[in-house]
TIBA-79030 format. One record per residue (C-alpha): residue number from 0; residue in three letters; x negated, y, z negated. Coordinates in pm, 1 decimal, always signed. Layout:
REM TIBA-79030
+-----+-----+----------+----------+----------+
:   n : res :     east :    north :       up :
+-----+-----+----------+----------+----------+
: NUM : ala :        X :        Y :        Z :
...
+-----+-----+----------+----------+----------+
END
This chain:
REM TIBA-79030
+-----+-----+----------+----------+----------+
:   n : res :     east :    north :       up :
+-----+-----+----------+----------+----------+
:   0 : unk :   +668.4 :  +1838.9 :  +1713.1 :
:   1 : unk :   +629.4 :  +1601.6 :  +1393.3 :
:   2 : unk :   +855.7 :  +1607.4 :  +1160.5 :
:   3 : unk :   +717.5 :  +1329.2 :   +937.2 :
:   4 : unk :   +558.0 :   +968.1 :   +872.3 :
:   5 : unk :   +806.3 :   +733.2 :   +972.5 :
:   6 : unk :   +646.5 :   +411.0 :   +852.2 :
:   7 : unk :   +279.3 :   +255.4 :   +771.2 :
:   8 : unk :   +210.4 :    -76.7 :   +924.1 :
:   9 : unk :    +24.0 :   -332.7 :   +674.9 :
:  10 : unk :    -76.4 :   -692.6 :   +780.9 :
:  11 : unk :   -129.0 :   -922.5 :   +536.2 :
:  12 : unk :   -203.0 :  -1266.8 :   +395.1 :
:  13 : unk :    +43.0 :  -1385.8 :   +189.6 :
:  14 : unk :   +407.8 :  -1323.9 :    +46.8 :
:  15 : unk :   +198.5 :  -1210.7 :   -268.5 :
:  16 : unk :    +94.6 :   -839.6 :   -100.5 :
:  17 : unk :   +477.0 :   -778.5 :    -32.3 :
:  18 : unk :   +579.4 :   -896.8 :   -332.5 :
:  19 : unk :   +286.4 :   -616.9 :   -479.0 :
:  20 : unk :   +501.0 :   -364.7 :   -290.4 :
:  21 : unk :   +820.8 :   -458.9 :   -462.7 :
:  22 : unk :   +678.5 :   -380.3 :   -799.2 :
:  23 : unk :   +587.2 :    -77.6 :   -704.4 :
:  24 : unk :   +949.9 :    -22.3 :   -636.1 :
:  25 : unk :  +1014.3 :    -98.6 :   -252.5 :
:  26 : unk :  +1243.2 :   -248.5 :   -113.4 :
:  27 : unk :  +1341.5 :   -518.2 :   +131.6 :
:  28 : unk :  +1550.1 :   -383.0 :   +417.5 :
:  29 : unk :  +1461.9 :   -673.0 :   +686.4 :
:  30 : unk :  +1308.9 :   -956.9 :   +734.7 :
:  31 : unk :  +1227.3 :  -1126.6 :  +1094.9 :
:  32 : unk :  +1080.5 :  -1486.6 :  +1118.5 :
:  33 : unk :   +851.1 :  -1520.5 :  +1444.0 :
:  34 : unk :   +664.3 :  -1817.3 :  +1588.5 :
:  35 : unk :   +325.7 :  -1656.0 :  +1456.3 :
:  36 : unk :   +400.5 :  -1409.6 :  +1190.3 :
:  37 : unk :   +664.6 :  -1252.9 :   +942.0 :
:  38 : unk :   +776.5 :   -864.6 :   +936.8 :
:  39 : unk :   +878.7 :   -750.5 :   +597.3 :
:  40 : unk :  +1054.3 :   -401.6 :   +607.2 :
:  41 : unk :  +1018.2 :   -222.5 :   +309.4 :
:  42 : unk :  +1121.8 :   +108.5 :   +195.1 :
:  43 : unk :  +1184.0 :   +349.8 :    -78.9 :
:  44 : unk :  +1199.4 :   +780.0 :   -111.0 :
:  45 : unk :  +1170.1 :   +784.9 :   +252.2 :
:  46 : unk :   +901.6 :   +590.4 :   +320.5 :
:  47 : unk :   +890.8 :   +227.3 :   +486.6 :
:  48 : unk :   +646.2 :    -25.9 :   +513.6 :
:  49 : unk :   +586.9 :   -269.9 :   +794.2 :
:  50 : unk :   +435.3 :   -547.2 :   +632.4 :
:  51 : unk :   +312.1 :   -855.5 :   +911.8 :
:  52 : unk :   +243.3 :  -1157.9 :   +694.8 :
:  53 : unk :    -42.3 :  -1341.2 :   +861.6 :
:  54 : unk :   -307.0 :  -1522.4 :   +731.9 :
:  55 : unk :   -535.7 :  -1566.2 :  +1039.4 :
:  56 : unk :   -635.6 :  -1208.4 :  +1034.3 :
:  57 : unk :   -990.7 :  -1163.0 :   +897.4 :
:  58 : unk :  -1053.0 :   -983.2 :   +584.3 :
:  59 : unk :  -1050.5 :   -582.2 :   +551.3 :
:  60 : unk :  -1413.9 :   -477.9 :   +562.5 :
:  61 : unk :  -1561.0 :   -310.3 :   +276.6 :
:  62 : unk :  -1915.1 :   -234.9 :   +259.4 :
:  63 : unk :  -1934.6 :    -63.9 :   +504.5 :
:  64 : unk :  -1577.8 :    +53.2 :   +567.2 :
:  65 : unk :  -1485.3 :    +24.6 :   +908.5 :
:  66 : unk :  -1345.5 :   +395.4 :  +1053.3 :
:  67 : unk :  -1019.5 :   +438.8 :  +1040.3 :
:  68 : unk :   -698.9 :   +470.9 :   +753.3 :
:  69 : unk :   -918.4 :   +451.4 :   +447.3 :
:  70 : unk :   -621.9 :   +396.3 :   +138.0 :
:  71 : unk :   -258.1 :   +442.3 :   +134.5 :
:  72 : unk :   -172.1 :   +717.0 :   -124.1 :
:  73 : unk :   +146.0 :   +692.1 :   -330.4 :
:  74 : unk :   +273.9 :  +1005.3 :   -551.1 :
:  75 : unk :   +382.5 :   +882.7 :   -892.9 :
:  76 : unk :   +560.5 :  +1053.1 :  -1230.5 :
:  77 : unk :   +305.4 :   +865.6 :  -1442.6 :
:  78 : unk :    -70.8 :   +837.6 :  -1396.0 :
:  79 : unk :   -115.0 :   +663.0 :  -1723.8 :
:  80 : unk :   +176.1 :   +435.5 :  -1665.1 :
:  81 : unk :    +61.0 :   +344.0 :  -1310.0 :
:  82 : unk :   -321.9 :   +277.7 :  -1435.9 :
:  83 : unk :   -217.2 :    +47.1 :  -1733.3 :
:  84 : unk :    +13.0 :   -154.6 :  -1511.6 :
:  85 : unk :   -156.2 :   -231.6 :  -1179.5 :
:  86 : unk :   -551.1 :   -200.2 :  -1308.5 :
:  87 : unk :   -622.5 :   +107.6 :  -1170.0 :
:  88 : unk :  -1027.4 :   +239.5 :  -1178.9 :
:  89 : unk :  -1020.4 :   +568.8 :  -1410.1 :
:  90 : unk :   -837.0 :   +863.2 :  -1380.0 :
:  91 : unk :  -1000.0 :  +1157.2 :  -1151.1 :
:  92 : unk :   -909.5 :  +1509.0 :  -1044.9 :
:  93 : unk :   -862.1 :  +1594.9 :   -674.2 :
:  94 : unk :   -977.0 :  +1876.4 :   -503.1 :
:  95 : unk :   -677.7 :  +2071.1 :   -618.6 :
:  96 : unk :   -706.4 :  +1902.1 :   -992.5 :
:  97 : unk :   -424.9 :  +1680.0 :   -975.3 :
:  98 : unk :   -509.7 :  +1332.2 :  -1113.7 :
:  99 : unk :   -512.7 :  +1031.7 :   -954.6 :
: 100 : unk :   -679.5 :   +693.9 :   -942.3 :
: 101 : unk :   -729.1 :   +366.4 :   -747.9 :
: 102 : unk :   -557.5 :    +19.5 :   -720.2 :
: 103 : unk :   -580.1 :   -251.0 :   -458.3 :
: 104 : unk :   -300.2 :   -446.6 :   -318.4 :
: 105 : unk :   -373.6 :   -826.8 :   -355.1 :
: 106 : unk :   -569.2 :   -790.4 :    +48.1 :
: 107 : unk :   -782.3 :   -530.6 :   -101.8 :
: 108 : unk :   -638.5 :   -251.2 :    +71.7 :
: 109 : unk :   -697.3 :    +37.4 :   -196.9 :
: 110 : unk :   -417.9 :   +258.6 :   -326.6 :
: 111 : unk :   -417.8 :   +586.4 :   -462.1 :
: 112 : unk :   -158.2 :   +699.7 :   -720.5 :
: 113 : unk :   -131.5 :  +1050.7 :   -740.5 :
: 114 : unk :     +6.3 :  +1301.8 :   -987.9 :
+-----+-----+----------+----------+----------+
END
């Protein structure tokens, strides 16, 4: 049976999206060079990150979304604190009414910090 996540993969563009990660507080456990991309291991509270640095992957769709993982969600202390330093949208209620509200990581993938 599952016992948990073990990691979400990311690809990305640029060294910018991991360092985006970093400030959120991950942090680097690897790092492998290969002929046609980078892997970034991050991690932190028991969850790692695969980043793939690539730019030659096309651009996450939007409008419409394609089908498939919609946002990463990230639990956080402070709601406030997370919206006023990564320009979050407003602050919403869940279905339970916890709060939470929306970033995006510099590829536009959108992240939820939640309460």
């Amino acid at each position: 049976m599952i016992k948990a996540f073990d990691h979400v993969a990311i690809i990305c563009s640029s060294e910018e999206s991991v360092e985006f990660y970093k400030r959120l507080g991950f942090r680097e456990l690897l790092r492998k060079e290969r002929e046609y991309d980078t892997v970034v291991i991050l991690g932190t509270e028991g969850i790692q990150l695969e980043m793939f640095i690539d730019a030659n992957h096309p651009a996450r769709a939007t409008d419409p979304e394609n089908i498939g993982l919609r946002h990463l969600a990230l639990r956080v202390d402070d709601i406030e604190y997370m919206r006023n330093e990564f320009d979050c949208g407003p602050i919403m209620k869940d279905w339970f009414g916890k709060k939470y509200c929306y970033a995006t990581d510099p590829d536009g993938l959108p992240i939820e910090f939640h309460e």
